[in-house]
C-alpha positions in Angstrom: 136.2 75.2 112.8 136.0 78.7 111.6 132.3 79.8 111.1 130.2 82.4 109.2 131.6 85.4 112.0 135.4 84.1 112.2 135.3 84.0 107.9 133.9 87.1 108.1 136.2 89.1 110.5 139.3 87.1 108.6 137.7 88.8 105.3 137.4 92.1 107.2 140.8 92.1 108.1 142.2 91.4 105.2 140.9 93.6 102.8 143.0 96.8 103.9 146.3 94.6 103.3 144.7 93.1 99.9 142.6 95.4 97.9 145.0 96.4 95.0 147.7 94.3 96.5 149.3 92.1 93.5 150.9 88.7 93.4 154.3 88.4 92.8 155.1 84.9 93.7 153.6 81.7 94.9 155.1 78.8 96.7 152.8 75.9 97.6 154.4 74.0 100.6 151.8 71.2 100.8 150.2 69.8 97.8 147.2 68.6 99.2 146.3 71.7 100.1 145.0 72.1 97.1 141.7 71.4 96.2 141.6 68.7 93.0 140.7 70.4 89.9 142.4 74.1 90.9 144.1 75.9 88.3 147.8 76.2 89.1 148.6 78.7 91.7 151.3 79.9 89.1 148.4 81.8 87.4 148.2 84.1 90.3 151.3 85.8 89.4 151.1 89.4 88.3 147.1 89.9 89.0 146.0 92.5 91.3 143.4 91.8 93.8 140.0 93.4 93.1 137.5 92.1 95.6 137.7 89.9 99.3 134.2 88.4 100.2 132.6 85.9 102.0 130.1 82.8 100.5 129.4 80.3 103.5 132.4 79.4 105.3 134.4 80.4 102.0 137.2 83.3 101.4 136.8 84.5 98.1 139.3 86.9 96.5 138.6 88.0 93.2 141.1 89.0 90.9 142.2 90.9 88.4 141.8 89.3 85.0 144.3 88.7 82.6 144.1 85.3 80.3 141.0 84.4 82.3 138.7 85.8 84.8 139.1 83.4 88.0 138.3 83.4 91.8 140.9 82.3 94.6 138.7 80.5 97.1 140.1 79.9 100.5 138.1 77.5 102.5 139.7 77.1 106.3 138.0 73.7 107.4 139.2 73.3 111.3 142.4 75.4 111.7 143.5 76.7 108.5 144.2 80.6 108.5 145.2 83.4 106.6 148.0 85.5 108.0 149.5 88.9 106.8 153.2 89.5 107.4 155.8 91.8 106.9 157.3 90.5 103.8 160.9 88.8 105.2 159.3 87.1 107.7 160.1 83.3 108.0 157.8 80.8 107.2 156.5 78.5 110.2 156.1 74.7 110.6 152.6 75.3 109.5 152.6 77.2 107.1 151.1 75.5 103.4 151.3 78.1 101.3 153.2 81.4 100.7 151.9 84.4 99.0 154.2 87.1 98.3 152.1 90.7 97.3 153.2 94.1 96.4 150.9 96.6 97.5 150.8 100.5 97.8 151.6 100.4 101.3 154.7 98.3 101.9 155.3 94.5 100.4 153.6 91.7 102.3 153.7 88.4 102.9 150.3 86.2 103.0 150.5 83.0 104.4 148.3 79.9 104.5 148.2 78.3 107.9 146.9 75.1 108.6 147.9 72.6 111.5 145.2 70.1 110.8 145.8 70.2 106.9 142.0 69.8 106.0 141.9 73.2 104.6 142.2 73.9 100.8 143.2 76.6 98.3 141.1 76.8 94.9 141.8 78.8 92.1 138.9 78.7 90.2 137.0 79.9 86.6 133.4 80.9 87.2 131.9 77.5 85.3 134.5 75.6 87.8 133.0 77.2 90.7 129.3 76.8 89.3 130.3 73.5 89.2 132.0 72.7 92.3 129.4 70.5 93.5 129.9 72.0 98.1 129.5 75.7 96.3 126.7 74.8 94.0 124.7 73.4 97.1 125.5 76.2 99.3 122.2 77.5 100.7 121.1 81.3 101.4 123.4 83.6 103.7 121.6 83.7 106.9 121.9 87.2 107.4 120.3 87.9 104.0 117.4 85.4 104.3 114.0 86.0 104.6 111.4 83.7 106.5 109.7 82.1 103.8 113.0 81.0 102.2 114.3 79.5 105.4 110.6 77.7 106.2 111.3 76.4 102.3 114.9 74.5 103.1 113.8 73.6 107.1 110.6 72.1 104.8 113.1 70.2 102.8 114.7 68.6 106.3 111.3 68.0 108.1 112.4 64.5 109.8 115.9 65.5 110.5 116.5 67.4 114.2 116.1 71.3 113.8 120.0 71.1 115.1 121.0 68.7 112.0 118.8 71.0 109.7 120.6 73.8 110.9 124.6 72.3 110.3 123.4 71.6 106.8 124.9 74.3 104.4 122.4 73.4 102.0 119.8 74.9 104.6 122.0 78.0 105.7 125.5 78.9 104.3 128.2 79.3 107.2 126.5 78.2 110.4 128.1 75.5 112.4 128.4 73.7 115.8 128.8 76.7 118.4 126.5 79.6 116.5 123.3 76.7 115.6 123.7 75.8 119.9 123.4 79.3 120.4 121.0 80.4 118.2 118.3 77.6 119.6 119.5 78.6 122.9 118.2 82.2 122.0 114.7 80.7 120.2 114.4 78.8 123.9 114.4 75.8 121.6 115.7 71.8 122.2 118.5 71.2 119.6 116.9 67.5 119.4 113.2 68.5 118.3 112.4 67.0 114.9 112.1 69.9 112.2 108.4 69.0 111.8 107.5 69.6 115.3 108.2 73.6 115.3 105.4 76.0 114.5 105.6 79.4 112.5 106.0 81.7 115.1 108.7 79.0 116.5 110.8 79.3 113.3 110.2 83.3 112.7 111.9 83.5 116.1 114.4 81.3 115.4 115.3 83.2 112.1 115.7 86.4 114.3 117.7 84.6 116.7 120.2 83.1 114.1 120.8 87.1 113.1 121.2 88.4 116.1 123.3 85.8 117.4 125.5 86.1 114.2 125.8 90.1 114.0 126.9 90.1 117.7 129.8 87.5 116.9 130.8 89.5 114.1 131.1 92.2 116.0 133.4 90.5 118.5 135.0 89.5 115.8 134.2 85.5 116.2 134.9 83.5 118.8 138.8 81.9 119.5 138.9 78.7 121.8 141.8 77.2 119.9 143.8 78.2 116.5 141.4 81.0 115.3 142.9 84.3 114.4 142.2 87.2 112.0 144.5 88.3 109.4 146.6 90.2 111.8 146.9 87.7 114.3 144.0 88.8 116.8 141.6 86.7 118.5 137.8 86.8 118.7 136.5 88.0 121.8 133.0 86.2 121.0 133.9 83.8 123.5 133.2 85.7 126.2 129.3 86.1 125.6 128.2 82.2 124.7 125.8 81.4 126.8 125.8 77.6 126.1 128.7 76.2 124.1 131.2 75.2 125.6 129.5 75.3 129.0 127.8 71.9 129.7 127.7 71.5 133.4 127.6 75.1 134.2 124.5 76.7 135.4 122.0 78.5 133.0 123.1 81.9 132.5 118.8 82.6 132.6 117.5 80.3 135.5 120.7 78.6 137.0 119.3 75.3 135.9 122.9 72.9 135.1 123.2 72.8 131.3 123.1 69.5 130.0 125.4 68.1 126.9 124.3 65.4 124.2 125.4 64.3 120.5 123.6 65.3 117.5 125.1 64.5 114.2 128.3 63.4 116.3 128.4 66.7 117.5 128.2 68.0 121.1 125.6 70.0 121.7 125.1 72.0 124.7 121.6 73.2 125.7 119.3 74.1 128.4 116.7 71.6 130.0 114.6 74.3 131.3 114.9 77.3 129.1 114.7 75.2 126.0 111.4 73.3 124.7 
């Protein structure tokens, strides 16, 4: 599943396509690809595009307002992505959704990809989003956090395993299975210790470690094992650098010790027997 780097470097991408692109037409494939409740993607039509950001996991593309100010919201789940095209290209066995844009540069064609179909398109009002009960929750951007905030939501998940704590977007927006591995990794800390258990200096370190981990995967653009891709069809290169995910078996990149692999919150989670404590 696309996480906080992959939205971000799809966001990235996007933006010199989008910005002041407008919409000219909108055919929606796959009606459940919409999330219940969105306005009609028929409302899209004739509005430019103002803004691209990032909330969580969540692409949002604000827009130009004409009867109503409203918010596209793009939320990827597993494999959905968003793909810019030359505007005549053919549409794919996967594709849900096709945008057609006019932009100062050249017509394009942006397409919603999704081969697992758990991904959804929402266009939304501000009071809809405010009320969107998965946005409302959403906890603070990681990057942006300071300690005492974080200590405040880990407070709020004492007897859960810092792991668990960590996948809860209510605790951090936009982390997931492979950067929370890494990031404890990083804080030399065991993915199953209960919340409670870590000290102040434990979870100052692990703060810093969340950041780094995150701004280096941003950098390389996320990390592509399957059906990631940016906007123009690249993979991440983040891959290359994890030190633990996706590595049970393999020896410690720190001490050679054979990384070991166990479940939390039905998850696999790769750690360190040694390094981590």
């Amino acid at each position: 599943m696309p996480e906080l780097p992959e939205v971000e470097s799809v966001v990235r991408s996007l933006a010199p396509h989008l910005l002041g692109a407008r919409f000219l037409h909108v055919t929606l494939l796959r009606e459940e690809s919409l999330q219940q409740g969105s306005l009609p993607l028929s409302e899209l039509c004739g509005r430019r595009i103002l803004s691209l950001s990032r909330r969580g996991k969540l692409i949002l593309i604000g827009l130009e307002t004409i009867t109503r100010p409203s918010t596209l919201v793009v939320h990827l789940r597993m494999t959905g992505a968003l793909l810019c095209h030359p505007s005549a290209t053919p549409l794919n066995p996967h594709t849900r959704c096709c945008f057609s844009l006019s932009s100062q540069h050249k017509p394009l064609a942006l397409f919603f990809d999704d081969i697992r179909c758990f991904g959804k398109l929402f266009l939304a009002t501000e009071s809809m989003l405010r009320s969107w009960k998965y946005f409302a929750e959403l906890g603070p951007e990681p990057l942006e956090t300071r300690l005492a905030l974080f200590e405040d939501r880990l407070s709020q998940r004492k007897s859960a395993t810092i792991k668990a704590a960590l996948l809860d977007q209510k605790v951090l927006a936009g982390l997931g299975n492979i950067y929370a591995d890494e990031s404890l990794f990083h804080a030399h800390i065991l993915p199953t210790r209960p919340v409670e258990s870590l000290s102040h200096e434990e979870i100052k370190l692990l703060l810093a470690s969340i950041k780094h981990i995150l701004k280096k995967a941003i950098k390389g653009c996320g990390t592509s094992f399957r059906n990631y891709r940016d906007a123009n069809g690249h993979a991440g290169a983040f891959q290359n650098e994890l030190a633990v995910y996706g590595r049970a078996g393999l020896p410690c990149l720190h001490c050679h010790t054979r990384l070991k692999k166990t479940r939390v919150c039905g998850r696999g989670t790769v750690f360190c027997p040694r390094c981590q404590h």
